[in-house]
Backbone as JSON, one array per atom type, in Angstrom:
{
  "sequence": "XXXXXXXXXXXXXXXXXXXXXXXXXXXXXXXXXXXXXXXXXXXXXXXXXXXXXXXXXXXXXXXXXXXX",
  "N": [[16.72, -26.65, 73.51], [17.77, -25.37, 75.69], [20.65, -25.22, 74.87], [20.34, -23.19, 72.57], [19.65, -21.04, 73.72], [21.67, -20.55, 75.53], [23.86, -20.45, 73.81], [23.27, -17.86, 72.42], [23.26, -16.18, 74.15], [26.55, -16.29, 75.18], [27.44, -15.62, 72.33], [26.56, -13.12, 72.48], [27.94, -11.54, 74.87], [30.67, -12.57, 73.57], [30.51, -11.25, 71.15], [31.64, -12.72, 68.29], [33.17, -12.99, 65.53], [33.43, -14.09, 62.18], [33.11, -17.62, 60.97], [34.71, -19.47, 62.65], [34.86, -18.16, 64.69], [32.05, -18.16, 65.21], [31.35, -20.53, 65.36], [32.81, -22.0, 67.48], [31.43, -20.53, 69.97], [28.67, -22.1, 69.37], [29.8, -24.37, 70.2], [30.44, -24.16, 72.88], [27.94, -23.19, 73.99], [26.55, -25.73, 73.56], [27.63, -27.53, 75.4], [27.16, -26.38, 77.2], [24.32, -26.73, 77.72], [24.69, -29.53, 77.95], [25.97, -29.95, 80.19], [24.39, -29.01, 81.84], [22.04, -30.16, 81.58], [22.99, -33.28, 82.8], [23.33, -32.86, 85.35], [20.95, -32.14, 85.98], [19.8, -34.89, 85.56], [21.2, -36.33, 87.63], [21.0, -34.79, 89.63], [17.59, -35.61, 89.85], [17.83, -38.44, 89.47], [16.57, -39.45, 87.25], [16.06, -39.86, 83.45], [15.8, -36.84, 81.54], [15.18, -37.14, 78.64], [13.39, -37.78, 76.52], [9.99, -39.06, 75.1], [7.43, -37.6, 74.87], [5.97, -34.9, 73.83], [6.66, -31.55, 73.43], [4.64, -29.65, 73.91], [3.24, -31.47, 76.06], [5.01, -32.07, 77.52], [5.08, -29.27, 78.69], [2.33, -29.31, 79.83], [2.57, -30.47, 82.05], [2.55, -30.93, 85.36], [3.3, -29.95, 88.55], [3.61, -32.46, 91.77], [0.61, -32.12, 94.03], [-0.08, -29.78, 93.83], [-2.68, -27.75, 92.26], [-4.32, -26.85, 89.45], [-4.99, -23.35, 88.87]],
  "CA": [[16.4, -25.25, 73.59], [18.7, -24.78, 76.55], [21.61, -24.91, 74.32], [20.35, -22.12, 71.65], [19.95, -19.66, 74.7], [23.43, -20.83, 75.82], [24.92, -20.05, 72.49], [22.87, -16.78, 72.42], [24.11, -14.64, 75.27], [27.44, -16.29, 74.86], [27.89, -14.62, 71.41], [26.42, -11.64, 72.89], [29.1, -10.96, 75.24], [31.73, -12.25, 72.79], [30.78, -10.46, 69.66], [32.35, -13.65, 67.41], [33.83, -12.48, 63.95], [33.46, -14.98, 61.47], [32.77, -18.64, 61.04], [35.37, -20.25, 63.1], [34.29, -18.05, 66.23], [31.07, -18.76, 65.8], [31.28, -22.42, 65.68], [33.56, -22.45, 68.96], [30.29, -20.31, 70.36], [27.47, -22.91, 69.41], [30.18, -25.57, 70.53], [30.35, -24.03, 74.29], [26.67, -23.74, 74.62], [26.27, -27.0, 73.55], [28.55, -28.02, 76.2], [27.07, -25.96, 78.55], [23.27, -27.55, 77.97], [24.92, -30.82, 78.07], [26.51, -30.23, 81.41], [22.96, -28.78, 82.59], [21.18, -31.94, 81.72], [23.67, -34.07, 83.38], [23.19, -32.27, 86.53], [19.46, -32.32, 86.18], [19.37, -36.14, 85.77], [21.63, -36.73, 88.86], [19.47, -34.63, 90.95], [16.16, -35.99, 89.72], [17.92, -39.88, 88.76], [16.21, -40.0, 85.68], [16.5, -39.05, 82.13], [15.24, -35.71, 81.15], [15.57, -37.14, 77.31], [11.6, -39.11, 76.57], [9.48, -39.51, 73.65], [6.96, -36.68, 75.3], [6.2, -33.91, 72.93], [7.25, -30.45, 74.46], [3.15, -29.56, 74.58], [2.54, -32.74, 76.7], [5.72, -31.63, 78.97], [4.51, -28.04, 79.52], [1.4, -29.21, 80.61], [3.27, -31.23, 83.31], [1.64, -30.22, 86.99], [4.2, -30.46, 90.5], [2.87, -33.33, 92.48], [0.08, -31.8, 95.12], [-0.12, -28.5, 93.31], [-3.82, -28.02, 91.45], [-4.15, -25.46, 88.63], [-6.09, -22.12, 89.24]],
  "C": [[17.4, -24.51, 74.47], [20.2, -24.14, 75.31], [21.55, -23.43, 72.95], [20.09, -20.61, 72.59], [21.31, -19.49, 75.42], [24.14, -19.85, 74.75], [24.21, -18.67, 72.04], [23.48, -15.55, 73.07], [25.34, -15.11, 75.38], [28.04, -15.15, 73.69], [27.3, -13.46, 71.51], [27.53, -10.89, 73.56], [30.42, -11.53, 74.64], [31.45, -11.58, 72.0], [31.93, -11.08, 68.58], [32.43, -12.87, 65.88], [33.83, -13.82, 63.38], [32.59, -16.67, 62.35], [33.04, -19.44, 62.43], [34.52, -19.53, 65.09], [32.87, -17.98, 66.38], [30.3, -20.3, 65.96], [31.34, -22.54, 66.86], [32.3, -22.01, 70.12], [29.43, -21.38, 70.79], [27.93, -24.07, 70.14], [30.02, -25.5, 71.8], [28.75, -23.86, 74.61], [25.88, -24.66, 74.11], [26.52, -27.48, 74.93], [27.82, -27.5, 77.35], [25.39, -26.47, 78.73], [23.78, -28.94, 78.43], [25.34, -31.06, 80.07], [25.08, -29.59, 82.66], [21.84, -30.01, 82.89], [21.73, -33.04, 82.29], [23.32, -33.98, 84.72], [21.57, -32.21, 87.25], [19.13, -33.82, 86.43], [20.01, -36.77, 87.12], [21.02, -36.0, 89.96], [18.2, -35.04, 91.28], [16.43, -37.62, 89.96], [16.97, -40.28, 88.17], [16.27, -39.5, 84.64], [15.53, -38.21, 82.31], [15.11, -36.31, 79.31], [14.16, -38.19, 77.13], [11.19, -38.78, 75.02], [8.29, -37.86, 73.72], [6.86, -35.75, 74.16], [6.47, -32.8, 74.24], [5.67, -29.6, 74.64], [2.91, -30.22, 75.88], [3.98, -31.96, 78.25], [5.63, -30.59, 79.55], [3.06, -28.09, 79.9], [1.3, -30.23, 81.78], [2.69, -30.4, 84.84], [2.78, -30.79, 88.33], [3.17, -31.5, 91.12], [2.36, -32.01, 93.55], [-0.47, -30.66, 94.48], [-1.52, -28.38, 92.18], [-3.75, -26.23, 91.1], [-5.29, -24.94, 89.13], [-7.19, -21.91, 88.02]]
}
C-alpha cells in the first residue's frame, strides 16, 4: 500500500507524460516502499512481511495500551 501512495504524490508533482514516465514513477515508489520496509525491519528486527491478513493487523493493540 505504501508503495501506491509513493507512486501517487510522486506523479503528482511530476505530471509524467506517457508510458515510459510513468513506469519510471511506479518504479521510484516502489523503491521508495522498499527502502521504508527495510528501515522498519532494522528498527523493529523483524519482518514486517507475515501471513496476517491486513484486518487481523489493524486490529493489532501497542503493548500496555487498552482500547476505549
Amino acid at each position: 500500500m505504501l508503495a501506491e501512495v509513493a507512486a501517487t504524490d510522486i506523479s503528482l508533482v511530476r505530471n509524467p507524460q506517457g508510458l515510459n514516465q510513468t513506469v519510471a514513477v511506479a518504479v521510484e515508489g516502489a523503491k521508495t516502499a522498499k527502502a521504508a520496509r527495510a528501515q522498519l525491519e532494522k528498527s523493529t528486527g523483524k519482518s514486517v512481511v507475515n501471513a496476517s491478513s491486513a484486518k487481523a493487523i489493524g486490529a493489532r493493540q501497542l503493548l500496555g495500551k487498552k482500547k476505549s
